[in-house]
ZANUPA-576435 format. One record per atom (N, C-alpha, C): residue in one letter; x, z, y. Coordinates in steps of 0.2 Angstrom, whole numbers, plus 5000, padded with zeros to 4 digits. Layout:
BEGIN
aXZY
...
end
This chain:
BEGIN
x436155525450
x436055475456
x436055405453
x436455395448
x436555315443
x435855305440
x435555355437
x434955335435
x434355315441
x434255345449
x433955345451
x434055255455
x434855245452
x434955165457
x434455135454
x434555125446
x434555105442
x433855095442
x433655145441
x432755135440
x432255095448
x432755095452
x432455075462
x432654995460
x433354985456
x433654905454
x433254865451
x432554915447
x432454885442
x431854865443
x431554885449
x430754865453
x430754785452
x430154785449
x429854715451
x429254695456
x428854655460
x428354645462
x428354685469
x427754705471
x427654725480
x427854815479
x428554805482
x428754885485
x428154905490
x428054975491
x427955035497
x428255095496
x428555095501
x428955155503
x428455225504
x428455295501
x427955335507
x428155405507
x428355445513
x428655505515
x427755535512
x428055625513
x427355655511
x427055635518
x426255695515
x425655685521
x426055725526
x425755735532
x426055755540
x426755745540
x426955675538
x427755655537
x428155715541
x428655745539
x429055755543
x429755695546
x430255725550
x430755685550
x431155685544
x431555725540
x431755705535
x431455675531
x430855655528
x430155605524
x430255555525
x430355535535
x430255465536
x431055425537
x431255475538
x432055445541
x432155415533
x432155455529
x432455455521
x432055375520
x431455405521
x430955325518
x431155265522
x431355275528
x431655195533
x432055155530
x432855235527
x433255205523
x433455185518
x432955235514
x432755195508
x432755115507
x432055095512
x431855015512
x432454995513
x433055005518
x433354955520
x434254975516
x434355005510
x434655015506
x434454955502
x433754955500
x433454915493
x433554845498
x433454825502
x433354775506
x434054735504
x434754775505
x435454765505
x435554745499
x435154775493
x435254715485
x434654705486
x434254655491
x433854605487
x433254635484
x432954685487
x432254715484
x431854725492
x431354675491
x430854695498
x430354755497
x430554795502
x429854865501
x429654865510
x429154895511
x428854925517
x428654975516
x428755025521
x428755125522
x428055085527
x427555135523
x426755155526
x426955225526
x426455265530
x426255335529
x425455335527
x425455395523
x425055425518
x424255445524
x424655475529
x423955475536
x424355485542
x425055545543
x425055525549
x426055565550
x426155575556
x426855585554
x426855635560
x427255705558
x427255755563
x427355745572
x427455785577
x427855775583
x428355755581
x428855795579
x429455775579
x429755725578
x429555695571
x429755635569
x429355575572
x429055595575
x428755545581
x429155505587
x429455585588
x430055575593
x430555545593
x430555565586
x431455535584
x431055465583
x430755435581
x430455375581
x430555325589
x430355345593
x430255345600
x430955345602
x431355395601
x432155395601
x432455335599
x432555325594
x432855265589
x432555205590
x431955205595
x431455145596
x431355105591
x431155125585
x430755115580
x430055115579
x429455065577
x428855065577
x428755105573
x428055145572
x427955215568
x427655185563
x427955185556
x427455145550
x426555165552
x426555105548
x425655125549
x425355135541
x424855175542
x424255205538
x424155135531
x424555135526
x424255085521
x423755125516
x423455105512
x423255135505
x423655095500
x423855125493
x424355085490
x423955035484
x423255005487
x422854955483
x423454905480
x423654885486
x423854795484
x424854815482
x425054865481
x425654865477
x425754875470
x426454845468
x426454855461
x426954945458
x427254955466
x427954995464
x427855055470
x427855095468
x427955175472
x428255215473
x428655205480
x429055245481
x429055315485
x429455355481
x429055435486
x429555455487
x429555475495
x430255505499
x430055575500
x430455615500
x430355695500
x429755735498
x429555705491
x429055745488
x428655705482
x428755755479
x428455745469
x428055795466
x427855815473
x427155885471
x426455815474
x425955805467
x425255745470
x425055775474
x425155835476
x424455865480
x424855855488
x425155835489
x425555835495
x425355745497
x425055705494
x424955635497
x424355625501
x423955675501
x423355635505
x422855605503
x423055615495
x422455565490
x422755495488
x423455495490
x423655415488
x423455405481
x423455335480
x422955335472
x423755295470
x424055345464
x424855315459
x424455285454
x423955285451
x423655265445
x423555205444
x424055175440
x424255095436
x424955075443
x425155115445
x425955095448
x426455125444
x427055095446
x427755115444
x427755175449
x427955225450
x427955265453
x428855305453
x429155305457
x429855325458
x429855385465
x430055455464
x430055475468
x430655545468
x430855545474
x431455555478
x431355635481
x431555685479
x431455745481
x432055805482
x431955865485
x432555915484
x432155985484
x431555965484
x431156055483
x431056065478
x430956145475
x430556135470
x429756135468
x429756115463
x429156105462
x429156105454
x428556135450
x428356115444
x427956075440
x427556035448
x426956005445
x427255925451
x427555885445
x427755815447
x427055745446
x427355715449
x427055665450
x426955635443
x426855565440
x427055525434
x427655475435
x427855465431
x428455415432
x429255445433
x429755405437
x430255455436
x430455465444
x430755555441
x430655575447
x431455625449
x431655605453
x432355605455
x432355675459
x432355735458
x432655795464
x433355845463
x433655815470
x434355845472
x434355915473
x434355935466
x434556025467
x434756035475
x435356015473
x435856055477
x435856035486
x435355985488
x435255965495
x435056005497
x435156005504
x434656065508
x434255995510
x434255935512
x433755895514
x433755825510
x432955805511
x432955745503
x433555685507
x433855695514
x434055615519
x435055635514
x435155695512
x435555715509
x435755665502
x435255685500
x435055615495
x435055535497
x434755545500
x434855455501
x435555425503
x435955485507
x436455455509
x436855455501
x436755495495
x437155485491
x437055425486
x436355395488
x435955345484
x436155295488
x436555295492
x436555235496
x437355215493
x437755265495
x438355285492
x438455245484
x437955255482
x437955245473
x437855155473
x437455135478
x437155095477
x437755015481
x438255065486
x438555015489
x438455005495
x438255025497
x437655005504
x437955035509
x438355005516
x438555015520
x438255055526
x438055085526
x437355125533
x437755085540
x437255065544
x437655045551
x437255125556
x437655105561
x437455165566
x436755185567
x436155145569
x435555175566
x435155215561
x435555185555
x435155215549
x435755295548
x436355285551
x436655345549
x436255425555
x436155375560
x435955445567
x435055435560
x434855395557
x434155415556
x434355455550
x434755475545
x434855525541
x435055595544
x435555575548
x435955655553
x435255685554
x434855645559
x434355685562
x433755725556
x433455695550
x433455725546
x433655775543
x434455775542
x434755835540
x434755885545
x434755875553
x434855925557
x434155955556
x433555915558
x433055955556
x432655965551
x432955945546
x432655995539
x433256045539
x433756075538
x434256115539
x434056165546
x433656155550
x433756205557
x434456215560
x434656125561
x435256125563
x435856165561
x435756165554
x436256185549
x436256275548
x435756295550
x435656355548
x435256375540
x435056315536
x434856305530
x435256265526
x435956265530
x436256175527
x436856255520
x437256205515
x437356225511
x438156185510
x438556195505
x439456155505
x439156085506
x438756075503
x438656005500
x438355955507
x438055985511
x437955965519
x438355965524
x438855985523
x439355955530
x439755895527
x439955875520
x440455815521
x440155755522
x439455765521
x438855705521
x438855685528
x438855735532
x438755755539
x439455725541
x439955755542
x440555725543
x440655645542
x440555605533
x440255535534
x439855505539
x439255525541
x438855505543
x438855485551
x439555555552
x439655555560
x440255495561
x440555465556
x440955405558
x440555325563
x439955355562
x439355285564
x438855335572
x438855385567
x438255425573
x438455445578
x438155455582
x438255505588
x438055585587
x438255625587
x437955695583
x437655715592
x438055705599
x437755745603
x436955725605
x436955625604
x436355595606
x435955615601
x435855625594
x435455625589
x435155675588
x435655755590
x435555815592
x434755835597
x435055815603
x434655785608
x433755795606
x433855715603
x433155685601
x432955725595
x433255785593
x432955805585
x432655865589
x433255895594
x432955965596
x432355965598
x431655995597
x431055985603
x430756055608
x430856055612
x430356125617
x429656135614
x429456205610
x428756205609
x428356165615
x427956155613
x427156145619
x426856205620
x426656215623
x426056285625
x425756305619
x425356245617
x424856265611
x425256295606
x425856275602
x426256325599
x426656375602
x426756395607
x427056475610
x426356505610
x425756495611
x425056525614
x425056555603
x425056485600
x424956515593
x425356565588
x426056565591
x426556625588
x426456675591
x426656675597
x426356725600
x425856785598
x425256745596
x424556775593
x424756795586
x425056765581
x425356775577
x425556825576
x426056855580
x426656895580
x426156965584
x425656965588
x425457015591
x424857035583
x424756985578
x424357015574
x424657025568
x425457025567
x425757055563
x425857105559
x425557105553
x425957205550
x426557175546
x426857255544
x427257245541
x427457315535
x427957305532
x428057355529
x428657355525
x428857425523
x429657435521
x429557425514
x430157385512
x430057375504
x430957375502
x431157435499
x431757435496
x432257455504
x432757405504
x433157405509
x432957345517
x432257315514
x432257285520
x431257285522
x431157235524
x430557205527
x430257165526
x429557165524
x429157115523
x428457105527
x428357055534
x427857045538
x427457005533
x426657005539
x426356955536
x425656935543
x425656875544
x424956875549
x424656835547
x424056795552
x423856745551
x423756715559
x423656645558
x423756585562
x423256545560
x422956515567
x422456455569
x422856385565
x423756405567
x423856345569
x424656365568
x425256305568
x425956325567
x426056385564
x426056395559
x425956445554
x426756465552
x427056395550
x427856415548
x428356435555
x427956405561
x428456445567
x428256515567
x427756515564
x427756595566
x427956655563
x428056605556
x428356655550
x429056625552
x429356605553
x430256575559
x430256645562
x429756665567
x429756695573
x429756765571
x429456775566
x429456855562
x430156865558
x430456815556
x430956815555
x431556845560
x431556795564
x432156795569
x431956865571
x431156905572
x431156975575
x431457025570
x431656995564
x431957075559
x431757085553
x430957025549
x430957035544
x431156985539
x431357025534
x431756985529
x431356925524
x430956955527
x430356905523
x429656895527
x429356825528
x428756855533
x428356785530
x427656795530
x427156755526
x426656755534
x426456675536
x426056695538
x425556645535
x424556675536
x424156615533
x423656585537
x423156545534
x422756495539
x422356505533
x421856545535
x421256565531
x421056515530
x420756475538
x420156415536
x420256375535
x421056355535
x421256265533
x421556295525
x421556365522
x421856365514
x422656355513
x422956365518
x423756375517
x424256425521
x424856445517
x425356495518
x425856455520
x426256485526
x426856465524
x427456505526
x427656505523
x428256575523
x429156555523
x429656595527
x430256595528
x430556665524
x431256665525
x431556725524
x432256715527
x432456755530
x433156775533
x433856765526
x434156725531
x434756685525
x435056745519
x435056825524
x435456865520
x434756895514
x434456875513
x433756895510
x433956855501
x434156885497
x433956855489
x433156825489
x433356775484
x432756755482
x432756685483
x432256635482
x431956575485
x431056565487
x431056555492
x430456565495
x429956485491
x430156425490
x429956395487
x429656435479
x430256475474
x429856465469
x429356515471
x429356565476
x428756605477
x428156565478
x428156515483
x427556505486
x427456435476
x427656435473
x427656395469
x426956435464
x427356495464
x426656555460
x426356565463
x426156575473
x425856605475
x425256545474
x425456465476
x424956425474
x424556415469
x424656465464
x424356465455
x423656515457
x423756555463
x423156615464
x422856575469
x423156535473
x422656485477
x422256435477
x422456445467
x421956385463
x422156325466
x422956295471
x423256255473
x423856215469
x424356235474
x425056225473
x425356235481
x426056245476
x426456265483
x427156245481
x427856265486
x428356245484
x428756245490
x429056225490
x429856215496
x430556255495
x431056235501
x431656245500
x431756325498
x432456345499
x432756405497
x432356465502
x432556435508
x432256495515
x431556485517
x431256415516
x430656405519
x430256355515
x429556385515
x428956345511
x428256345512
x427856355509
x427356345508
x426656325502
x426256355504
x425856335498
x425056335500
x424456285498
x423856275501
x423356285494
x422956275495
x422356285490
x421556285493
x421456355490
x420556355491
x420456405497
x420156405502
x420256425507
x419956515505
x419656505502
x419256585499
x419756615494
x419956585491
x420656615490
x421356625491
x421256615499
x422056635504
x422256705504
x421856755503
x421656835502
x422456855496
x422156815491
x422356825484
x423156775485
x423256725488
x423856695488
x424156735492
x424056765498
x424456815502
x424756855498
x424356905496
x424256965492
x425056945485
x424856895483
x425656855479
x426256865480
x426156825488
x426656785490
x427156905493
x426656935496
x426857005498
x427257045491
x426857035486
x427057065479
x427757035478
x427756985477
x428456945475
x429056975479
x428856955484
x429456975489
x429557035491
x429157085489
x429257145489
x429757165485
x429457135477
x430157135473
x430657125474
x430957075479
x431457065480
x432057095483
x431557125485
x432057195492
x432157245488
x431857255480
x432057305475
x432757295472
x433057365472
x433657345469
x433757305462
x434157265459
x434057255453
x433657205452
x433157195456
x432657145453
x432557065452
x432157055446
x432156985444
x431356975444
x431156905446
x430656905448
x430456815444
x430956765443
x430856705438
x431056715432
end
């Protein structure tokens, strides 16, 4: 974390802040505080989005009454900063090439951006990290910026069903300034139709199959992909992959008591997708060539099939 101050202290010229593509809340919260960390020594930046930023963090947006960054390209900056992600295939075509480039992560990934690139193992979310980069840097959070980390951690964590040691003392800090019931609240969301209609469909096109001591589903989806591999989970399997043949991506969960890491899976599954992939411990993802979703499935089932083998090693 000292080297990460250090290298943010060191910025010269026009900051931009940027969460990945289809921001989530933990991307954007991490990225509002970032700016306003650097702000507090004397560094101007502005958070743009790469194209566009999920429902949820819309809402928490709309909650906290915060304008929704707008769509930059990063022509007219000298310094780049990337909030929850250091995989390039995750920007949307942002062009890094002749910028300083600084990027902020906690998944894994093999395939980094250029320049120096900062990932908190041990977070369960990148807002995890900022609050330690803030910490490092001196920087006082007031009540706004702390409900805009909490709500990141509650919903990259699945309200603490993903969270890890290292997540509640953060959380506990955080709650000296936040309100956890109000923040709760606005992070929670009620599917819409269009995603209940889409798991649903999901889950009725389901197979699955017994591997070692547990289970590993797999379907496909139009659309919310990772609810539905959530949703296969939460029904018994210890591992569930759903895919999106025509848009070229997987995204896959696994049940807490399930060995393994679903990130490095979808990390290899992404090598057969002639893509990339990646994400946390229980939940990921990976995209590529849409003709090759077949063969990235087919991976992502093999792997994890392993897993449910006694004994076994698979990294």
């Amino acid at each position: 974390m000292r080297r990460l101050a250090r290298e943010l202290l060191s910025l010269k010229g026009r900051t931009a802040v940027y969460p990945h593509s289809i921001a989530d809340v933990d991307a954007l919260a991490g990225a509002l505080v970032v700016r306003d960390v650097l702000k507090k020594r004397g560094i101007r930046a502005s958070v743009h989005l790469v194209d566009t930023a999920n429902r949820q963090a819309r809402s928490v947006m709309e909650a906290l009454r915060i304008p929704l960054p707008s769509v930059l390209p990063a022509t007219d900056v000298d310094n780049i900063i990337l909030v929850d992600v250091s995989n390039p295939d995750l920007l949307a075509g942002l062009q890094l090439e002749g910028k300083r480039v600084v990027a902020i992560d906690h998944h894994f990934h093999s395939h980094h951006v250029g320049g120096y690139v900062h990932v908190e193992r041990g977070a369960a979310s990148t807002c995890e990290a900022i609050f330690l980069l803030a910490k490092e840097m001196n920087v006082q959070l007031n009540p706004k910026q702390s409900a805009l980390l909490l709500a990141g951690i509650l919903s990259d964590t699945a309200f603490f069903a993903g969270a890890n040691a290292a997540t509640f003392p953060i959380v506990a800090e955080l709650l000296k300034t936040a309100d956890y019931t109000k923040t709760a609240a606005f992070v929670r969301e009620e599917p819409d139709l269009s995603q209940k209609i889409a798991v649903l469909k999901a889950m009725q096109r389901a197979e699955f199959e017994k591997a070692g001591n547990g289970i590993v589903a797999w379907s496909n989806a139009g659309s919310f992909e990772l609810g539905a591999a959530l949703a296969l989970t939460d029904a018994g399997a210890d591992f569930a992959f759903v895919a999106n043949p025509k848009e070229g991506r997987i995204s896959g969960a696994k049940r807490a008591s399930a060995k393994g890491n679903i990130g490095k899976i979808m990390e290899k599954a992404g090598r057969s997708f002639a893509g990339s992939g990646g994400g946390h411990e229980a939940v990921g993802g990976c995209r590529g060539k849409p003709e090759k979703t077949a063969a990235a499935l087919a991976e992502c089932l093999r792997l994890s099939k392993l897993l449910l083998l006694p004994n076994s090693k698979i990294y």
